[in-house]
C-alpha positions, 0 to 999 in steps of 0.5 A, spaced: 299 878 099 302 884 095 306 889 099 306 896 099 313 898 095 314 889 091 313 882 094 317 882 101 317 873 098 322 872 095 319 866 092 319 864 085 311 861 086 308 855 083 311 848 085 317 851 087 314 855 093 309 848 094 316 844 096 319 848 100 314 850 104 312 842 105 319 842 106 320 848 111 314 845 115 317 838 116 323 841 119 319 845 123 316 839 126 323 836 127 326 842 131 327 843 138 322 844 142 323 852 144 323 853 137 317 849 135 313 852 142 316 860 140 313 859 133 306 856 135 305 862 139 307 867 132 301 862 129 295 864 135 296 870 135 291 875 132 293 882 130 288 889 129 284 888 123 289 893 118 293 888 118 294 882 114 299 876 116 301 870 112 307 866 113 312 866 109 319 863 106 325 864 111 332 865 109 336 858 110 342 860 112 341 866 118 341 860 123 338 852 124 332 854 124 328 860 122 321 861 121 318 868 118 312 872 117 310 876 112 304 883 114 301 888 110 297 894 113 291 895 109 286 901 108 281 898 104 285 894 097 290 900 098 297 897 102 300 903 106 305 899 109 309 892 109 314 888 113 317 882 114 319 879 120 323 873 121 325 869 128 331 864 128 334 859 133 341 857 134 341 851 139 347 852 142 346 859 142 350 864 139 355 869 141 353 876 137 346 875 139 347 874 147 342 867 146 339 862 142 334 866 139 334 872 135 328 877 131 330 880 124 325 885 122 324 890 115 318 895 116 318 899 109 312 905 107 311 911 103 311 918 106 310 925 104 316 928 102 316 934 106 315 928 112 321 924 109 325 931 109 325 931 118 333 930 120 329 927 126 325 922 122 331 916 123 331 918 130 324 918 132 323 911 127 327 907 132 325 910 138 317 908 135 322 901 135 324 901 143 318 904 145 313 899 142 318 893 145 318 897 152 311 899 151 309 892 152 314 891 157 318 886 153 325 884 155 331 884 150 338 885 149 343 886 142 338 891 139 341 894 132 339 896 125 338 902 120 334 907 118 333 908 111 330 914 107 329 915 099 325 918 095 324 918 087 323 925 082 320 923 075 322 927 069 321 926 061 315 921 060 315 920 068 314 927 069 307 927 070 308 923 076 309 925 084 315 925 088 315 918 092 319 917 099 320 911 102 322 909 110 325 903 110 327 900 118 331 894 118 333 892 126 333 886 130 333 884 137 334 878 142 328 877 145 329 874 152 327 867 154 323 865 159 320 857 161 323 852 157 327 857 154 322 860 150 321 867 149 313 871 149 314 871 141 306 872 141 308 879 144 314 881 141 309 879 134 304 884 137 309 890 138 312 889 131 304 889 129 304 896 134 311 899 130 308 897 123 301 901 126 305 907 127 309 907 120 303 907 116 300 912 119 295 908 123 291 910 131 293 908 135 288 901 137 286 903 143 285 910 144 291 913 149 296 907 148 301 911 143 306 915 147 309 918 141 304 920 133 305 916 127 307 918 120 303 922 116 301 917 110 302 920 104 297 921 099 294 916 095 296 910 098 299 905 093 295 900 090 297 893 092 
Protein backbone atom coordinates (compact mmCIF):
# COMPACT_ATOMS: atom_id res chain seq x y z
CA UNK A 1 0.00 0.00 0.00
CA UNK A 2 1.40 3.47 -1.13
CA UNK A 3 1.16 6.38 1.28
CA UNK A 4 0.45 9.68 0.47
CA UNK A 5 3.94 11.55 0.94
CA UNK A 6 6.36 7.61 0.61
CA UNK A 7 5.91 4.09 2.27
CA UNK A 8 5.38 4.89 6.11
CA UNK A 9 6.94 0.61 6.02
CA UNK A 10 10.34 0.81 6.50
CA UNK A 11 10.85 -2.57 4.99
CA UNK A 12 13.25 -3.32 2.41
CA UNK A 13 10.55 -5.77 0.94
CA UNK A 14 11.28 -9.52 -0.70
CA UNK A 15 12.50 -12.28 1.61
CA UNK A 16 13.47 -9.93 4.22
CA UNK A 17 10.14 -8.66 4.82
CA UNK A 18 8.59 -12.58 4.51
CA UNK A 19 11.09 -13.60 7.91
CA UNK A 20 10.16 -10.96 9.63
CA UNK A 21 6.82 -10.77 9.51
CA UNK A 22 6.84 -14.82 10.25
CA UNK A 23 9.13 -14.03 12.86
CA UNK A 24 6.93 -10.96 14.24
CA UNK A 25 3.81 -13.41 13.90
CA UNK A 26 5.57 -16.37 16.01
CA UNK A 27 6.22 -13.88 18.95
CA UNK A 28 2.84 -12.55 18.85
CA UNK A 29 1.65 -16.00 19.41
CA UNK A 30 3.97 -16.57 22.27
CA UNK A 31 2.99 -13.28 23.99
CA UNK A 32 1.04 -12.59 26.84
CA UNK A 33 -2.50 -12.95 26.79
CA UNK A 34 -3.67 -9.03 26.92
CA UNK A 35 -1.51 -8.18 24.17
CA UNK A 36 -2.52 -11.20 22.09
CA UNK A 37 -6.30 -10.36 23.04
CA UNK A 38 -5.65 -6.14 22.20
CA UNK A 39 -4.20 -7.13 19.05
CA UNK A 40 -6.99 -9.48 17.93
CA UNK A 41 -9.66 -6.98 18.35
CA UNK A 42 -7.22 -4.30 15.96
CA UNK A 43 -7.49 -7.36 13.61
CA UNK A 44 -11.53 -7.67 13.47
CA UNK A 45 -12.16 -4.27 13.17
CA UNK A 46 -13.59 -2.73 10.09
CA UNK A 47 -12.85 0.74 9.24
CA UNK A 48 -15.10 3.11 6.45
CA UNK A 49 -14.50 2.28 2.99
CA UNK A 50 -12.04 5.41 2.34
CA UNK A 51 -9.80 3.85 4.27
CA UNK A 52 -7.39 0.97 3.41
CA UNK A 53 -5.67 -1.08 6.66
CA UNK A 54 -2.73 -3.44 6.45
CA UNK A 55 -0.60 -4.38 9.16
CA UNK A 56 2.73 -3.53 8.90
CA UNK A 57 6.34 -3.91 10.47
CA UNK A 58 6.45 -2.46 14.27
CA UNK A 59 9.65 -0.99 15.71
CA UNK A 60 11.57 -3.63 17.96
CA UNK A 61 13.02 -1.57 20.32
CA UNK A 62 9.72 0.69 21.97
CA UNK A 63 8.75 -1.99 24.41
CA UNK A 64 8.56 -6.16 24.50
CA UNK A 65 6.18 -6.23 22.30
CA UNK A 66 4.44 -4.27 19.73
CA UNK A 67 2.38 -4.49 16.83
CA UNK A 68 1.30 -2.05 14.08
CA UNK A 69 -1.01 -0.87 11.48
CA UNK A 70 -0.45 0.93 8.61
CA UNK A 71 -3.89 3.24 6.77
CA UNK A 72 -4.17 5.08 3.83
CA UNK A 73 -7.19 7.28 3.02
CA UNK A 74 -8.47 6.75 -0.42
CA UNK A 75 -10.38 8.56 -3.18
CA UNK A 76 -10.28 6.60 -6.00
CA UNK A 77 -6.34 5.57 -6.74
CA UNK A 78 -5.41 8.97 -5.55
CA UNK A 79 -4.08 8.60 -1.70
CA UNK A 80 -5.11 11.95 0.44
CA UNK A 81 -3.87 10.95 3.73
CA UNK A 82 -1.78 8.27 5.40
CA UNK A 83 -0.75 7.20 8.84
CA UNK A 84 0.81 4.46 11.03
CA UNK A 85 -0.53 3.68 14.16
CA UNK A 86 1.63 1.44 16.50
CA UNK A 87 0.23 -0.48 20.09
CA UNK A 88 3.01 -1.70 22.57
CA UNK A 89 2.91 -3.65 25.89
CA UNK A 90 5.38 -3.83 28.59
CA UNK A 91 4.28 -6.38 30.93
CA UNK A 92 5.80 -5.02 33.95
CA UNK A 93 4.30 -1.80 32.92
CA UNK A 94 6.00 1.29 32.28
CA UNK A 95 6.36 4.27 34.35
CA UNK A 96 6.20 7.25 31.61
CA UNK A 97 3.18 5.60 30.24
CA UNK A 98 1.27 5.50 33.55
CA UNK A 99 0.45 1.39 32.41
CA UNK A 100 1.48 -1.41 30.50
CA UNK A 101 0.17 -0.33 27.04
CA UNK A 102 0.70 2.59 24.87
CA UNK A 103 -0.49 3.78 21.53
CA UNK A 104 1.92 5.68 19.00
CA UNK A 105 0.73 7.42 16.14
CA UNK A 106 1.74 9.51 12.95
CA UNK A 107 -1.09 10.76 10.50
CA UNK A 108 0.38 12.83 7.72
CA UNK A 109 -1.55 14.68 4.45
CA UNK A 110 -1.23 17.46 2.29
CA UNK A 111 -3.00 21.09 2.36
CA UNK A 112 -3.71 23.96 0.49
CA UNK A 113 -1.05 26.42 1.64
CA UNK A 114 -3.39 29.01 2.41
CA UNK A 115 -4.96 26.44 5.07
CA UNK A 116 -1.32 25.48 6.29
CA UNK A 117 -0.53 29.12 6.83
CA UNK A 118 -3.78 29.25 10.09
CA UNK A 119 -1.64 30.00 13.11
CA UNK A 120 -4.35 27.89 14.68
CA UNK A 121 -4.32 24.82 12.48
CA UNK A 122 -1.69 23.08 15.13
CA UNK A 123 -4.39 23.66 17.84
CA UNK A 124 -7.35 22.65 15.98
CA UNK A 125 -5.13 19.48 15.00
CA UNK A 126 -4.74 18.11 18.28
CA UNK A 127 -7.98 19.17 19.50
CA UNK A 128 -9.41 16.79 16.38
CA UNK A 129 -6.84 14.19 18.39
CA UNK A 130 -9.10 14.67 21.91
CA UNK A 131 -12.10 15.17 20.36
CA UNK A 132 -12.16 11.92 18.67
CA UNK A 133 -10.96 9.86 21.52
CA UNK A 134 -13.53 11.55 23.82
CA UNK A 135 -16.15 11.36 21.10
CA UNK A 136 -16.26 7.52 21.44
CA UNK A 137 -15.83 8.07 25.32
CA UNK A 138 -12.76 6.48 25.33
CA UNK A 139 -10.52 6.81 28.76
CA UNK A 140 -6.94 7.63 28.40
CA UNK A 141 -3.98 9.34 30.20
CA UNK A 142 -0.41 10.54 29.29
CA UNK A 143 -1.58 12.05 25.97
CA UNK A 144 1.58 13.81 24.33
CA UNK A 145 2.89 14.91 20.67
CA UNK A 146 3.37 17.38 17.98
CA UNK A 147 2.19 19.15 15.63
CA UNK A 148 4.22 19.79 12.41
CA UNK A 149 3.50 21.86 9.27
CA UNK A 150 5.95 22.22 6.21
CA UNK A 151 5.54 23.35 2.97
CA UNK A 152 7.95 23.10 -0.23
CA UNK A 153 8.31 26.19 -3.05
CA UNK A 154 10.05 24.90 -6.74
CA UNK A 155 12.05 26.94 -8.56
CA UNK A 156 14.39 26.59 -11.92
CA UNK A 157 13.57 23.48 -13.69
CA UNK A 158 10.89 22.77 -10.68
CA UNK A 159 9.29 26.07 -11.30
CA UNK A 160 6.39 24.75 -12.96
CA UNK A 161 5.25 22.76 -9.88
CA UNK A 162 2.70 24.21 -6.91
CA UNK A 163 3.40 25.09 -3.73
CA UNK A 164 3.22 21.71 -1.50
CA UNK A 165 2.18 21.84 2.45
CA UNK A 166 1.98 19.15 4.59
CA UNK A 167 0.64 18.36 8.41
CA UNK A 168 2.33 15.90 10.11
CA UNK A 169 0.72 14.73 13.84
CA UNK A 170 2.83 12.63 15.79
CA UNK A 171 0.91 11.63 19.43
CA UNK A 172 0.74 8.77 21.66
CA UNK A 173 -1.55 8.10 24.58
CA UNK A 174 -2.42 5.08 27.10
CA UNK A 175 -5.38 3.85 26.65
CA UNK A 176 -6.90 2.67 29.98
CA UNK A 177 -7.22 -1.18 30.52
CA UNK A 178 -10.42 -2.77 31.16
CA UNK A 179 -11.18 -7.11 31.77
CA UNK A 180 -8.28 -8.86 31.78
CA UNK A 181 -6.37 -5.75 31.44
CA UNK A 182 -7.08 -5.15 28.14
CA UNK A 183 -7.69 -2.04 26.85
CA UNK A 184 -10.76 -1.57 23.81
CA UNK A 185 -8.18 -1.42 21.07
CA UNK A 186 -11.15 -1.91 18.56
CA UNK A 187 -12.27 1.78 19.66
CA UNK A 188 -9.18 3.69 20.02
CA UNK A 189 -8.24 1.98 16.04
CA UNK A 190 -11.67 3.31 15.14
CA UNK A 191 -11.31 6.81 16.63
CA UNK A 192 -7.89 6.96 14.94
CA UNK A 193 -9.84 6.01 11.70
CA UNK A 194 -12.03 9.27 12.78
CA UNK A 195 -8.83 11.56 12.98
CA UNK A 196 -7.42 10.37 9.94
CA UNK A 197 -11.05 11.01 8.27
CA UNK A 198 -10.88 14.33 9.38
CA UNK A 199 -7.30 15.26 8.27
CA UNK A 200 -7.84 14.26 4.79
CA UNK A 201 -10.69 15.89 4.50
CA UNK A 202 -13.26 13.25 4.67
CA UNK A 203 -17.44 13.74 5.98
CA UNK A 204 -18.05 12.75 8.61
CA UNK A 205 -19.55 8.79 8.35
CA UNK A 206 -22.42 9.45 9.70
CA UNK A 207 -24.04 12.85 9.13
CA UNK A 208 -23.72 14.87 12.62
CA UNK A 209 -21.05 12.83 14.21
CA UNK A 210 -18.28 15.40 13.82
CA UNK A 211 -18.33 18.35 16.29
CA UNK A 212 -15.52 20.29 14.52
CA UNK A 213 -14.74 20.56 10.20
CA UNK A 214 -12.25 18.66 8.51
CA UNK A 215 -9.23 20.08 6.56
CA UNK A 216 -9.91 21.29 3.06
CA UNK A 217 -7.79 18.60 0.55
CA UNK A 218 -5.52 20.47 -1.40
CA UNK A 219 -6.00 20.33 -4.84
CA UNK A 220 -5.06 17.15 -6.69
CA UNK A 221 -4.58 14.58 -4.26
CA UNK A 222 -1.09 12.72 -4.77
CA UNK A 223 -0.91 9.93 -6.78
CA UNK A 224 -0.17 6.80 -4.95
Amino acid sequence: MAAAQGRLSDGAGGMDDATEGDREAMETETAPLPFRTAVDALGAATPRPEIEIEPTRAPRRLAPYAYALEAAVLDGDEDLADGRLILLHDPAGHEAWQGSFRLVTLIRAELEPEMAADPLLPDVCWSWLTGALQARGLSYGEPSGTVTRASSHYFGGLSARPAACQIEIRASWTPREGLGGVPDTASHLASWCDLLSQVAGLPPAVPGEASVVTLPQRRGPQPR
